[in-house]
DSSP file (Angstrom, degrees, kcal/mol; ACC not computed):
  #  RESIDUE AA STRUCTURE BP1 BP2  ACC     N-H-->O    O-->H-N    N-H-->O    O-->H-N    TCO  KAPPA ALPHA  PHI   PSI    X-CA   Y-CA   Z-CA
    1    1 A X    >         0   0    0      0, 0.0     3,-1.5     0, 0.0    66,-0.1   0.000 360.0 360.0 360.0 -43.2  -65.9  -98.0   46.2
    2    2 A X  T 3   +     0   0    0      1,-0.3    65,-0.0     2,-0.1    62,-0.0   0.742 360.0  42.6 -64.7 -18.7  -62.2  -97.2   44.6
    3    3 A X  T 3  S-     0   0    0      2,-0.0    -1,-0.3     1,-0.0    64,-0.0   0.451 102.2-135.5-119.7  19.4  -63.9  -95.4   41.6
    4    4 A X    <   -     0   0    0     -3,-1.5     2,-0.5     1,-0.2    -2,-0.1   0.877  30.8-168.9  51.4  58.2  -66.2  -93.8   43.8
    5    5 A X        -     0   0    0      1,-0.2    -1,-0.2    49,-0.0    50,-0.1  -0.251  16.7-163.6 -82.5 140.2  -69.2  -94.7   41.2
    6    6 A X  S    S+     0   0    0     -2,-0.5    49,-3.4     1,-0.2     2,-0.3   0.969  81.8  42.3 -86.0 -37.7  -73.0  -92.6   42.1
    7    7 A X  B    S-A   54   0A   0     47,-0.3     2,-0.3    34,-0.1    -1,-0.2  -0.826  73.0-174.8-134.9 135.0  -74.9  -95.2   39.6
    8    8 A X        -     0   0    0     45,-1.6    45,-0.4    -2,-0.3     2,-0.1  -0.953   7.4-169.3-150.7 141.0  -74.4  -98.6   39.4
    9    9 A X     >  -     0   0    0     -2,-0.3     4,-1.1    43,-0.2    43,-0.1  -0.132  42.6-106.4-133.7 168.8  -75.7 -101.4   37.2
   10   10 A X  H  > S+     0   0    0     41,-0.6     4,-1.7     2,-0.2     5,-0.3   0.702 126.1  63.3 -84.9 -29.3  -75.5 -105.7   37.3
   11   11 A X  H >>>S+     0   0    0      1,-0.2     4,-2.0     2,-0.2     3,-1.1   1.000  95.9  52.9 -62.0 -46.3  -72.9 -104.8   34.3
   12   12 A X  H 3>5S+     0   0    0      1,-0.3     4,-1.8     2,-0.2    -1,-0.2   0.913 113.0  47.2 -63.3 -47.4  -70.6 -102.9   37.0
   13   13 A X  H 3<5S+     0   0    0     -4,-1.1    -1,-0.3     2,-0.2     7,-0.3   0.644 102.2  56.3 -66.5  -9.4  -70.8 -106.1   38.9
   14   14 A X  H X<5S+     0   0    0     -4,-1.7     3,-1.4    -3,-1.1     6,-0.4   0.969 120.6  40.9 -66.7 -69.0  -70.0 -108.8   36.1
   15   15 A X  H 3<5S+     0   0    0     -4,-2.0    -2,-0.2     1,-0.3     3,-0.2   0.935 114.7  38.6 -86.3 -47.2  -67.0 -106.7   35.7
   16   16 A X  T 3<<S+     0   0    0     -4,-1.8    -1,-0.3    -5,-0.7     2,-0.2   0.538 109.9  55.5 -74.4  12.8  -65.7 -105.7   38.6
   17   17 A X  S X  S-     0   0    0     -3,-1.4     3,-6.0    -5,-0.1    -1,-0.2  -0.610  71.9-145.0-167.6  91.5  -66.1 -108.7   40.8
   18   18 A X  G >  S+     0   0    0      1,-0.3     3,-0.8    -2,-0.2    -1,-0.1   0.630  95.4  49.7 -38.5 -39.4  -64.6 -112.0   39.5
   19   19 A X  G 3  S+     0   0    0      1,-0.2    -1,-0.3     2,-0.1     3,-0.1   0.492 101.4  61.9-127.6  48.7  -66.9 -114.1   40.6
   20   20 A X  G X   +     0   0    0     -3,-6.0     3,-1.4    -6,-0.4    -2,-0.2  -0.002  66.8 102.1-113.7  25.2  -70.2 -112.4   39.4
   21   21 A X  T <  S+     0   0    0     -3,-0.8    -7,-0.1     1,-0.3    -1,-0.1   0.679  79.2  49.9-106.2  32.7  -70.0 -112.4   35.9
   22   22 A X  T 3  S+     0   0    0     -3,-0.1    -1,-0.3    -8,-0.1     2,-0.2  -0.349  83.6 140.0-104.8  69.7  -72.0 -115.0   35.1
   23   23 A X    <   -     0   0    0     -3,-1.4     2,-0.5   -13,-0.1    -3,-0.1  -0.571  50.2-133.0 -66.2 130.1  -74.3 -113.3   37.3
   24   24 A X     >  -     0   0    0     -2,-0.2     4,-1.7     1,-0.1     5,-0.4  -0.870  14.4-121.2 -98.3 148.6  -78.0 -113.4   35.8
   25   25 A X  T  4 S+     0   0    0     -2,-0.5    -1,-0.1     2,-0.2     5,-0.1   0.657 117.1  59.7 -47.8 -13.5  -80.2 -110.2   35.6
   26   26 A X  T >> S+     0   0    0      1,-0.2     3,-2.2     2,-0.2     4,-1.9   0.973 113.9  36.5 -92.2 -74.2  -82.8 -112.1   37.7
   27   27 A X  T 34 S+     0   0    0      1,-0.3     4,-0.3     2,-0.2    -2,-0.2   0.587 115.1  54.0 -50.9 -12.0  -79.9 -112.4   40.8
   28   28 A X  T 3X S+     0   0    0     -4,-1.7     4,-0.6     2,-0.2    -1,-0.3   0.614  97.7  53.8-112.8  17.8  -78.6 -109.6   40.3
   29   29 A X  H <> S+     0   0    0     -3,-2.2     4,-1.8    -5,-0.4    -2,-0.2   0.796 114.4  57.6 -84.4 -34.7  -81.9 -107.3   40.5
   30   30 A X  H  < S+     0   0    0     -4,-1.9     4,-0.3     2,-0.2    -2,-0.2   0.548  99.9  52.0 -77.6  -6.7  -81.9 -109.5   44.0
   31   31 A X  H >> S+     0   0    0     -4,-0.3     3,-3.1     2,-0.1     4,-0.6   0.885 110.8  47.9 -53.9-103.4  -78.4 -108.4   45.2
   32   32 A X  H >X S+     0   0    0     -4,-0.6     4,-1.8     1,-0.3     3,-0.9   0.586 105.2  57.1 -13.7 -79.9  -79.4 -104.9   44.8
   33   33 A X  H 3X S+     0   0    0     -4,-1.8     4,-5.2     1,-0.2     5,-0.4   0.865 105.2  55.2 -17.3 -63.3  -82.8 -105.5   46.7
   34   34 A X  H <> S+     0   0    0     -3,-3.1     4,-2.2    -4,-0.3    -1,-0.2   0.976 116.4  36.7 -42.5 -52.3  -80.5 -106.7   49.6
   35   35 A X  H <<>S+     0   0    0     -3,-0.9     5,-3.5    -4,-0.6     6,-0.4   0.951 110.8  55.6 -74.0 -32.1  -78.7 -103.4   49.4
   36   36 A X  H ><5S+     0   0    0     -4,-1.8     3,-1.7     4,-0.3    -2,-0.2   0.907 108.9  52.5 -37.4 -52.2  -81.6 -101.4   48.7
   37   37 A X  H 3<5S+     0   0    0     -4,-5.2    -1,-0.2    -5,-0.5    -2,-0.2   0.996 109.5  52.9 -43.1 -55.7  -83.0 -103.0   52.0
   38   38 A X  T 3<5S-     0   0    0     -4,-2.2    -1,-0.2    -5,-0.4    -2,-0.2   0.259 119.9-109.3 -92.7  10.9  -80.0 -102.0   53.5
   39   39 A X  T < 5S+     0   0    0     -3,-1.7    -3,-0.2     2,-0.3    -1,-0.1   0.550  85.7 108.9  78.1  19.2  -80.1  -98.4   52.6
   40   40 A X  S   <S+     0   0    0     -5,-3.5    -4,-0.3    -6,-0.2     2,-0.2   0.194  80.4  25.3-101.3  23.9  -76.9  -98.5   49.8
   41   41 A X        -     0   0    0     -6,-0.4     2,-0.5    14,-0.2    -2,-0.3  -0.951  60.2-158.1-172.9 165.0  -78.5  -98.1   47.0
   42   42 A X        -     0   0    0     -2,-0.2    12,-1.3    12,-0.2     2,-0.2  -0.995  36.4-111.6-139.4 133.7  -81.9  -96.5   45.5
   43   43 A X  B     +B   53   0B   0     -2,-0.5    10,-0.2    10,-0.2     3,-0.1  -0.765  38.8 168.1 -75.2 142.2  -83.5  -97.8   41.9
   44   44 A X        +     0   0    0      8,-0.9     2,-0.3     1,-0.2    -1,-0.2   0.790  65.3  15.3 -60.3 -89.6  -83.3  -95.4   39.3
   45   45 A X        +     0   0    0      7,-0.1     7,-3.3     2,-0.1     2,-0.8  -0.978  52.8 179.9-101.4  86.8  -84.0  -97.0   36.6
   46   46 A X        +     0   0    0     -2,-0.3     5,-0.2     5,-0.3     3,-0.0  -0.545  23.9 156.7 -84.9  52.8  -85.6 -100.5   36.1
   47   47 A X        -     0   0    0     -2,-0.8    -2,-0.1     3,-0.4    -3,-0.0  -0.327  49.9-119.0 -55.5 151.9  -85.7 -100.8   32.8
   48   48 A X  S    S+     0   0    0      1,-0.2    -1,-0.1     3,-0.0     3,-0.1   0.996 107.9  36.3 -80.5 -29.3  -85.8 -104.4   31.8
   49   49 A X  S    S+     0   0    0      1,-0.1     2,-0.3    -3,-0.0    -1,-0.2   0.748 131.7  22.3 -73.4 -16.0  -82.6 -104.6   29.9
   50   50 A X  S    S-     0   0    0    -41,-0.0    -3,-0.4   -40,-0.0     2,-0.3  -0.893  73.7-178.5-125.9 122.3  -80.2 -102.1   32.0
   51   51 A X        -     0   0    0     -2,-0.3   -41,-0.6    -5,-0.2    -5,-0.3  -0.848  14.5-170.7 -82.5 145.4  -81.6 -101.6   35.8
   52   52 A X        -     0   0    0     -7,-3.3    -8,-0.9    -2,-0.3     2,-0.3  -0.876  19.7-152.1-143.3-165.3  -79.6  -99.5   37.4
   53   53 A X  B     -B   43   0B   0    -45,-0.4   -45,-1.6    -2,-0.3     2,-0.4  -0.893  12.2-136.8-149.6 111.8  -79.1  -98.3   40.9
   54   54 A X  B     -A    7   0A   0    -12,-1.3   -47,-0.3    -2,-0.3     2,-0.2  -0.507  31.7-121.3 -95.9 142.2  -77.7  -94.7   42.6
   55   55 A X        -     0   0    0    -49,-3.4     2,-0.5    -2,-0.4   -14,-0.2  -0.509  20.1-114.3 -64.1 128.6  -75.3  -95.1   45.5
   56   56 A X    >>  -     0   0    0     -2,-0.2     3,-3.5     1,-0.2     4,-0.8  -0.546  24.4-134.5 -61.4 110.0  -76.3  -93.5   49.0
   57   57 A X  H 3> S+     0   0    0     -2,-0.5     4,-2.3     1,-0.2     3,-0.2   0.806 103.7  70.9 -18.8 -42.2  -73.5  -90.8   49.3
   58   58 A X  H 3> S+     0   0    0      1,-0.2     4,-1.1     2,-0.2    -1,-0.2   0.752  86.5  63.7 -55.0 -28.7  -73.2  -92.2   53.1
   59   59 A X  H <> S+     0   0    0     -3,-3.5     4,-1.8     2,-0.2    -1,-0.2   0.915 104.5  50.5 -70.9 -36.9  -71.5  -95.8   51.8
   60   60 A X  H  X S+     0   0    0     -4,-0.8     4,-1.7     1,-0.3    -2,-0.2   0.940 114.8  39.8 -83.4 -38.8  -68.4  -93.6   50.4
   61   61 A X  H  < S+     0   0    0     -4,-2.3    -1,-0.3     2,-0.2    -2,-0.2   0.881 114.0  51.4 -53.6 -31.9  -68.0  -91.9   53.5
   62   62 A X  H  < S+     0   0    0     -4,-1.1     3,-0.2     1,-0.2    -2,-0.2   0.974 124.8  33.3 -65.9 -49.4  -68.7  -95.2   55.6
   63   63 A X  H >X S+     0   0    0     -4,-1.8     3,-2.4     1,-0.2     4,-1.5   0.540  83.4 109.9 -95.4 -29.7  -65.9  -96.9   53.3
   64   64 A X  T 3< S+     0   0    0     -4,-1.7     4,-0.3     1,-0.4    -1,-0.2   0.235  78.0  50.9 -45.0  -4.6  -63.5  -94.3   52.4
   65   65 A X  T 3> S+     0   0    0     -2,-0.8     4,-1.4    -3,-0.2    -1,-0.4   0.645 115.4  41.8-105.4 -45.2  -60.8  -95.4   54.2
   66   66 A X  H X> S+     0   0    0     -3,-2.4     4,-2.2     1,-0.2     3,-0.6   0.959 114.6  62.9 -71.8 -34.6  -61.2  -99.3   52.6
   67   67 A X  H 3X S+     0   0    0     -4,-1.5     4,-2.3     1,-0.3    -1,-0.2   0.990 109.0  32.9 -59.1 -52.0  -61.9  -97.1   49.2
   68   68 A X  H 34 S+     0   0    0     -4,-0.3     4,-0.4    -5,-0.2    -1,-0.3   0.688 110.2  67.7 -92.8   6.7  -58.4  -95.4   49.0
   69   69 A X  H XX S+     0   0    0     -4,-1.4     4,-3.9    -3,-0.6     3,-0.9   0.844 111.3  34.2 -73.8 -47.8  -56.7  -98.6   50.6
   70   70 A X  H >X S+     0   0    0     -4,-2.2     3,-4.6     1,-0.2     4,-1.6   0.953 108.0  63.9 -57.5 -60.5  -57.6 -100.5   47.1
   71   71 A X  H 3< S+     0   0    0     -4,-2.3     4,-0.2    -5,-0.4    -1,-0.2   0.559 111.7  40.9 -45.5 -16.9  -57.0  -97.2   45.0
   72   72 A X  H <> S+     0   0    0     -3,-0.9     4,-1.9    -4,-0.4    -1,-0.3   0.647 115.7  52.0 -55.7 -40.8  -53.1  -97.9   46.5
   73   73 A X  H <X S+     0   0    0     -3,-4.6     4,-0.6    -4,-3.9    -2,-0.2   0.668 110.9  41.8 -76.8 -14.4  -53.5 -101.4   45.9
   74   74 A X  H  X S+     0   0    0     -4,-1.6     4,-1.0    -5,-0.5    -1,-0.2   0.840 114.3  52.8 -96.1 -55.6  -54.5 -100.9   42.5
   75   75 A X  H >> S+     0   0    0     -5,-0.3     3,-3.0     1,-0.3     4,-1.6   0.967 109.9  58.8 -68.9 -80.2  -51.5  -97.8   41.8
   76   76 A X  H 3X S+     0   0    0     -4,-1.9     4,-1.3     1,-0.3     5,-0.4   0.554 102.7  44.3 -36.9 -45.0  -49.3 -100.4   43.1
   77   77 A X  H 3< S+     0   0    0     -4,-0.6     4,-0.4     2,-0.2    -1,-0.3   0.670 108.2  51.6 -98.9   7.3  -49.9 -102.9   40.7
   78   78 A X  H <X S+     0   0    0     -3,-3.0     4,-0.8    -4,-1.0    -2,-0.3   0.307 109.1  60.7 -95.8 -16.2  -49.8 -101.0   37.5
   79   79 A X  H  X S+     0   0    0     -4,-1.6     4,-1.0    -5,-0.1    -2,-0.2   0.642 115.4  26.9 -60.5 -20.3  -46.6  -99.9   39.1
   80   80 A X  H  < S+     0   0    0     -4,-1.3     5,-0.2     2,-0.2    -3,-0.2   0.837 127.3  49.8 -96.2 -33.5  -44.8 -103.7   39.3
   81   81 A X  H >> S+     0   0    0     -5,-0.4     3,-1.4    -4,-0.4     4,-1.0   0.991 113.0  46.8 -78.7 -55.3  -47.3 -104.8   36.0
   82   82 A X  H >X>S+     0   0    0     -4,-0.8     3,-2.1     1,-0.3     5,-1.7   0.941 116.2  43.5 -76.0 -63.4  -45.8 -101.4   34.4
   83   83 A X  H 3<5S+     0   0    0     -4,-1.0    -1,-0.3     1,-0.3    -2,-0.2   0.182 103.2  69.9 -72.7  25.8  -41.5 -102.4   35.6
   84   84 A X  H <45S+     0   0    0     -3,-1.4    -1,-0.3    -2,-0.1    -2,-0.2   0.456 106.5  38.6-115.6 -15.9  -42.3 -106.1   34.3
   85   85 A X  H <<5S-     0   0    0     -3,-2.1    -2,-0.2    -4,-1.0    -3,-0.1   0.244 111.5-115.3-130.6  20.6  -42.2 -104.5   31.1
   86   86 A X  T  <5       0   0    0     -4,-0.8    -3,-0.2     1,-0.1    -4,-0.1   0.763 360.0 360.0  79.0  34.0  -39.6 -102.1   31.2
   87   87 A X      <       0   0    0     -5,-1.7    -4,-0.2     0, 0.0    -5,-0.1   0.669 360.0 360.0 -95.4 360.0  -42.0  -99.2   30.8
């Protein structure tokens, strides 16, 4: 939500979300489903080696308010990480 992404992939969730990356392609083509169900997301692409997925415009409005609370949370700690090392 903070990086406002339109396409999103099982890679974007191994990385962004600590405890999916040993996520396998088979679970996470079954995440997606769930959201797909649930009207966040649309397949693109289902290739086997990349599936990927575009975000319903409607989740970043729904969220926008939790979206720019991390994008604070975030500035904020590349400000203390950034004066812990005298930059």
């Amino acid at each position: 939500l903070a990086k406002e992404k339109t396409k999103v992939t099982i890679r974007d969730i191994r990385m962004g979300i600590r405890s999916m990356r040993k996520i396998d392609r088979d679970a996470g083509v079954k995440l997606f489903q769930r959201l797909e169900a649930l009207s966040w997301v649309d397949p693109v692409n289902m290739r086997a080696d990349a599936p990927s997925w575009n975000v319903n415009p409607a989740v970043h409005e729904l969220f926008a308010a939790k979206a720019n609370q991390e994008r604070e949370r975030r500035a904020e700690m590349r400000s203390v990480i950034s004066e812990m090392l005298g930059e």
